[in-house]
C-alpha distance (Angstrom), angle and dihedral (degrees) to the residues before:
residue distance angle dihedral
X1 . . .
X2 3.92 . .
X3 3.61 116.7 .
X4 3.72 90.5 -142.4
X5 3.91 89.8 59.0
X6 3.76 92.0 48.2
X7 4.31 83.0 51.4
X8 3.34 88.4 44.3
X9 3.72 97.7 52.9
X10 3.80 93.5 41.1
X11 3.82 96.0 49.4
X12 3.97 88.8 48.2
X13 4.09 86.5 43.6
X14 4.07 84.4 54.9
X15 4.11 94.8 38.7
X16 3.64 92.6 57.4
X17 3.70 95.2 44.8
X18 4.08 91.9 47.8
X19 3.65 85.8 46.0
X20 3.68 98.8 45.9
X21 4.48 87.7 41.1
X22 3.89 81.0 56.1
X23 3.53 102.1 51.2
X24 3.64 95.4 40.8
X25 4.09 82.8 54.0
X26 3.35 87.8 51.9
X27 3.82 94.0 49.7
X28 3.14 98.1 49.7
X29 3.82 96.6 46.1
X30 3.72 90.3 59.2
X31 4.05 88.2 46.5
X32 3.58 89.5 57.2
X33 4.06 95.2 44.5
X34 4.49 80.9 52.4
X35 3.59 90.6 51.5
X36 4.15 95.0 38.2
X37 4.22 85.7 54.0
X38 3.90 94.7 47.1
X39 4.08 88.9 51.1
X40 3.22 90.8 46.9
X41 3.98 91.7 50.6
X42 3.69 84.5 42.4
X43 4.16 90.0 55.1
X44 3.56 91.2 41.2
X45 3.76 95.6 53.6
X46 4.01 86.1 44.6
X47 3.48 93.7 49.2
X48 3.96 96.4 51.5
X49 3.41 90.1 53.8
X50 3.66 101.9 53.8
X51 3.35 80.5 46.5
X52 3.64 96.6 62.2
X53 4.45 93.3 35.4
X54 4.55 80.8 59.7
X55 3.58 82.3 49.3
X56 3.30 113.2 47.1
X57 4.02 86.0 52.3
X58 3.10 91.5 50.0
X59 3.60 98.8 51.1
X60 4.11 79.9 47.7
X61 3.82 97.9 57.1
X62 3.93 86.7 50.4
X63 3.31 92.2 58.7
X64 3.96 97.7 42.5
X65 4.21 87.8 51.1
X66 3.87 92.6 50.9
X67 4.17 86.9 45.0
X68 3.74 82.0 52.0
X69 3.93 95.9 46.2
X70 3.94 90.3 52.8
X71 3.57 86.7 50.1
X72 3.63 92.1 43.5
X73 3.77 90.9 51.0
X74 3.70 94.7 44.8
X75 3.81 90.7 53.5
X76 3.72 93.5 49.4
X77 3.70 91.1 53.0
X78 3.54 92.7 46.5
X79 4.16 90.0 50.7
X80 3.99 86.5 49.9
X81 3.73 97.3 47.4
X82 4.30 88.8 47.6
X83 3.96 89.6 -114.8
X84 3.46 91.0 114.7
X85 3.95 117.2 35.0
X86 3.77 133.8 170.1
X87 3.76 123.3 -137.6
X88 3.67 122.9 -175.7
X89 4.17 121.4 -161.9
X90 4.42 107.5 -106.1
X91 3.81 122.2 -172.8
X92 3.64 123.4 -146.1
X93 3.50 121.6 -90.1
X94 3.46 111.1 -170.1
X95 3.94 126.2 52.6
X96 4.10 108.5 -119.0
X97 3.87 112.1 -105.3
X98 3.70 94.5 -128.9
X99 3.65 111.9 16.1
X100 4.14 120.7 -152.1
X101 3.58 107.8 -113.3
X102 4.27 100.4 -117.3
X103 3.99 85.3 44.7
X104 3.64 102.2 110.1
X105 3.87 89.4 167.6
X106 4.15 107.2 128.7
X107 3.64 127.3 -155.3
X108 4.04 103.2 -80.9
X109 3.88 99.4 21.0
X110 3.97 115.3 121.5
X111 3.77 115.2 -75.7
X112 3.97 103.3 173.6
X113 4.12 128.6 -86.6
X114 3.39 146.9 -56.0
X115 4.14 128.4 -139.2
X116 3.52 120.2 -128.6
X117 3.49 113.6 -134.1
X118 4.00 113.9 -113.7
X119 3.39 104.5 -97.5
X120 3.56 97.7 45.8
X121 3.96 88.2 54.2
X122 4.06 90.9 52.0
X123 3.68 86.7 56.5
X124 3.71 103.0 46.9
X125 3.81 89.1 48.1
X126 3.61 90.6 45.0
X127 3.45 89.1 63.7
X128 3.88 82.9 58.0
X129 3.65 92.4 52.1
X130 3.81 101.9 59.5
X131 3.80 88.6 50.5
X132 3.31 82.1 52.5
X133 3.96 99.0 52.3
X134 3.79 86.6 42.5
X135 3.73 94.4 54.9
X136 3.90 93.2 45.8
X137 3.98 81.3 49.7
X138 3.85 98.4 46.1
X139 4.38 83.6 49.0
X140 3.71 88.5 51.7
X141 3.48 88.1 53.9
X142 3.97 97.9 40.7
X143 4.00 84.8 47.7
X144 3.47 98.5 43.2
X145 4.42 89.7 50.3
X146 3.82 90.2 44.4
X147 3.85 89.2 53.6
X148 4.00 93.4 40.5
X149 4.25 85.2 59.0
X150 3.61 95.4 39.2
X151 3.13 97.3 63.0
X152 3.89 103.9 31.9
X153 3.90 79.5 53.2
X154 4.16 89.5 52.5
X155 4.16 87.0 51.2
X156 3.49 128.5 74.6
């Protein structure tokens, strides 16, 4: 056998494999670029739509807080104009000098209520409307989480 067709053979054996190795390289390479754009779709898609679940709560919890500030406003109005007052229970704190003789009424026990003037009453229930804005916050964000999972859950 001639050594230059044994050469010949084994250079051609090693051609075609280098050849074939760089096409497959090549092949795959442009697989992987395919599959990299469709994830990439795939997280854009994904993305926009979270996008729009935060938003759409959002756009909610704006619209409960101004509900709340109308009703806010309309009780405040209604506290300054006397339509709306606020009583809170009092006890006695001084015996009577000269009690009436059927009065069993002791020094302490229940005698009726007192009004709060206006002002006061806006800023006790004031107090009740931040914990209010806070909770309607806190449920946004509760909402808005349980939505996120849901629906990275529902997507592969």
């Amino acid at each position: 056998m001639n050594p230059y067709v044994a050469l010949a053979f084994v250079l051609a054996l090693f051609g075609s494999f280098g050849a074939g190795y760089y096409k497959g390289s090549e092949a795959e390479n442009e697989k992987q670029q395919i599959e990299i754009a469709r994830l990439n779709t795939e997280s854009k898609q994904k993305e926009q739509a979270l996008v729009n679940a935060v938003h759409a709560q959002a756009t909610q919890l704006v619209k409960a807080n101004n509900d709340a500030k109308i009703q806010i406003t309309k009780r405040n109005a209604d506290i300054d104009s006397g339509a709306y007052q606020l009583r809170i229970p009092v006890k006695s704190t001084v015996c009577p000098v000269y009690p009436a003789a059927d009065s069993p009424t002791p020094a302490g026990a229940d005698t009726g209520t007192a009004e709060l003037q206006p002002e006061t009453a806006k800023d006790i229930l004031a107090i009740g409307d931040d914990a209010d804005a806070t909770v309607r916050k806190l449920n946004t964000c509760i909402q808005a989480y349980n939505q996120v999972r849901e629906m990275m859950k529902s997507k592969p």
